[in-house]
C-alpha positions in Angstrom: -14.1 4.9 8.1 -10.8 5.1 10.3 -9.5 3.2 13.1 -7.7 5.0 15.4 -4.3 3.5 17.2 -2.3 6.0 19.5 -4.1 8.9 17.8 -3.0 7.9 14.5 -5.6 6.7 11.7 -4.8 3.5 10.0 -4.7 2.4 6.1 -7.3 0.0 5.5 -9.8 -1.3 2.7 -13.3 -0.3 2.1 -16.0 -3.0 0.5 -16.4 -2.9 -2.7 -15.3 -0.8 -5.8 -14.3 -1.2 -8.8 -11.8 -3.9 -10.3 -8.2 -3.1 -10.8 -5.5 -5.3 -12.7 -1.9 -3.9 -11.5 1.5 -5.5 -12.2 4.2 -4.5 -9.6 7.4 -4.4 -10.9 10.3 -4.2 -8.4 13.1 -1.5 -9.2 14.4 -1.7 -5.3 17.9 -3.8 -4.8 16.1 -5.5 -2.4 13.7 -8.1 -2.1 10.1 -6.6 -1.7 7.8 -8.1 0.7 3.7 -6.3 -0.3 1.0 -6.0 1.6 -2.5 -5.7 1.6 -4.0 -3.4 4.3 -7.3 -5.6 4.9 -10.8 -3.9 6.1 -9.4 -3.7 10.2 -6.3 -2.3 8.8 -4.4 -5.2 9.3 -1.2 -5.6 6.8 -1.7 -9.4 5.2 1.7 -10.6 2.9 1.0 -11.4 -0.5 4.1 -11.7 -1.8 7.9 -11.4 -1.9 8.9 -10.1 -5.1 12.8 -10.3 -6.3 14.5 -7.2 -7.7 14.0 -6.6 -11.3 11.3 -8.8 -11.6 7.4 -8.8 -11.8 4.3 -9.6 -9.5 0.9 -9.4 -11.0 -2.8 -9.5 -9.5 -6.3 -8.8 -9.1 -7.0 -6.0 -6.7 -9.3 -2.9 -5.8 -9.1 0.5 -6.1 -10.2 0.9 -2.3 -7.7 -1.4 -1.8 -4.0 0.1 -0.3 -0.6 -1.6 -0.6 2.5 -0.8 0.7 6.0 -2.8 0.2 9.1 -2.8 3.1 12.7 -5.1 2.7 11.8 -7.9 4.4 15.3 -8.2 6.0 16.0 -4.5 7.1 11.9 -3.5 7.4 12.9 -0.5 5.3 9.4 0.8 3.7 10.0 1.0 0.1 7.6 3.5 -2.5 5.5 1.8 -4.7 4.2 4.1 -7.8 6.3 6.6 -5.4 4.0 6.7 -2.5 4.4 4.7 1.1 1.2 3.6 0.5 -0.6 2.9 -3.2 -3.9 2.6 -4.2 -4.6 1.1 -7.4 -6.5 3.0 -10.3 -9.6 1.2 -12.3 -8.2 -0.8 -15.3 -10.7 -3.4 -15.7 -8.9 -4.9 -19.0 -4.8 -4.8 -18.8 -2.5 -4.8 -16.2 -1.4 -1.2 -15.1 2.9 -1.4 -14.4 3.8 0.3 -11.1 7.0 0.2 -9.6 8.4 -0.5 -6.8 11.5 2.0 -5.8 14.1 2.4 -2.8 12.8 5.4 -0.4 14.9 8.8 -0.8 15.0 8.0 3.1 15.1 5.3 5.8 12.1 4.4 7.4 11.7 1.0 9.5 9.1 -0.5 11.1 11.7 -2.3 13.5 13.0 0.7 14.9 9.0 1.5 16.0 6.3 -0.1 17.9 3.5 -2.2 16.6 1.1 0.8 17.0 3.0 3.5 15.4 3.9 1.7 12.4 2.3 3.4 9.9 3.3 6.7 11.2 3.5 8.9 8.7 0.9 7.6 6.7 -1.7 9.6 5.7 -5.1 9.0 6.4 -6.9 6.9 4.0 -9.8 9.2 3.0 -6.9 12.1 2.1 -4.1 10.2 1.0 -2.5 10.5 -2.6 -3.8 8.5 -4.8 -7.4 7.6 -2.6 -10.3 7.8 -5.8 -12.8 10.7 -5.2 -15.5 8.2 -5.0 -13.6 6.2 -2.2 -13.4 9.7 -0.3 -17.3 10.5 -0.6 -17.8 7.0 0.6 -16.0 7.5 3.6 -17.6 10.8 4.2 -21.0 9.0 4.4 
């Protein structure tokens, strides 16, 4: 299930899954604002996270995050993807980290609609379980 803006598909969650402990650790030199892209694709702010330090939480695997500097908008990789999707690890926290881009990317420098240009669709992107795929398929 995508929605559509300008052409483009958006990053958003699917119901359900399986449970997913993840601990994002923050290698950027900057501060890293993350978000969760919510079930109309919407990007909600969870946290700010300061360099060289740790956030952790309770998520999904069908469940994307992305990270940008909160001052410059500059999208930043997390687990070295725009946009990650946590793995099943029902018991310990899985460490992903947060890194500066090899490029500059900002969501300032674009319109609302075409901000997540660039990212793939969520039923092909890296990182999307097979399951998550078949489900979208259906």
């Amino acid at each position: 299930m995508e929605k559509q803006v300008a052409d483009r598909p958006i990053v958003k969650s699917v119901q359900g899954g399986k449970v997913s402990y993840t601990l994002f650790e923050n290698r950027s030199t900057c501060v890293a604002s993350i978000y969760w892209h919510n079930f109309e694709g919407e990007k909600i702010k969870y946290a700010d996270i300061e360099p060289k330090t740790t956030y952790s939480m309770k998520t999904y695997e069908e469940h994307p995050w992305s990270a940008e500097d909160p001052t410059t908008g500059k999208i930043l990789l997390i687990d070295k993807e725009r946009v990650f999707y946590p793995r099943y690890n029902p018991t310990t926290h899985e460490r992903v980290y947060i890194d500066n881009p090899l490029f500059h990317v900002t969501h300032k420098e674009k319109d609302k609609e075409d901000q997540n240009r660039g990212i793939e669709s969520f039923g092909e992107a890296k990182g999307c379980p097979a399951w998550v795929r078949r489900k979208l398929r259906n």
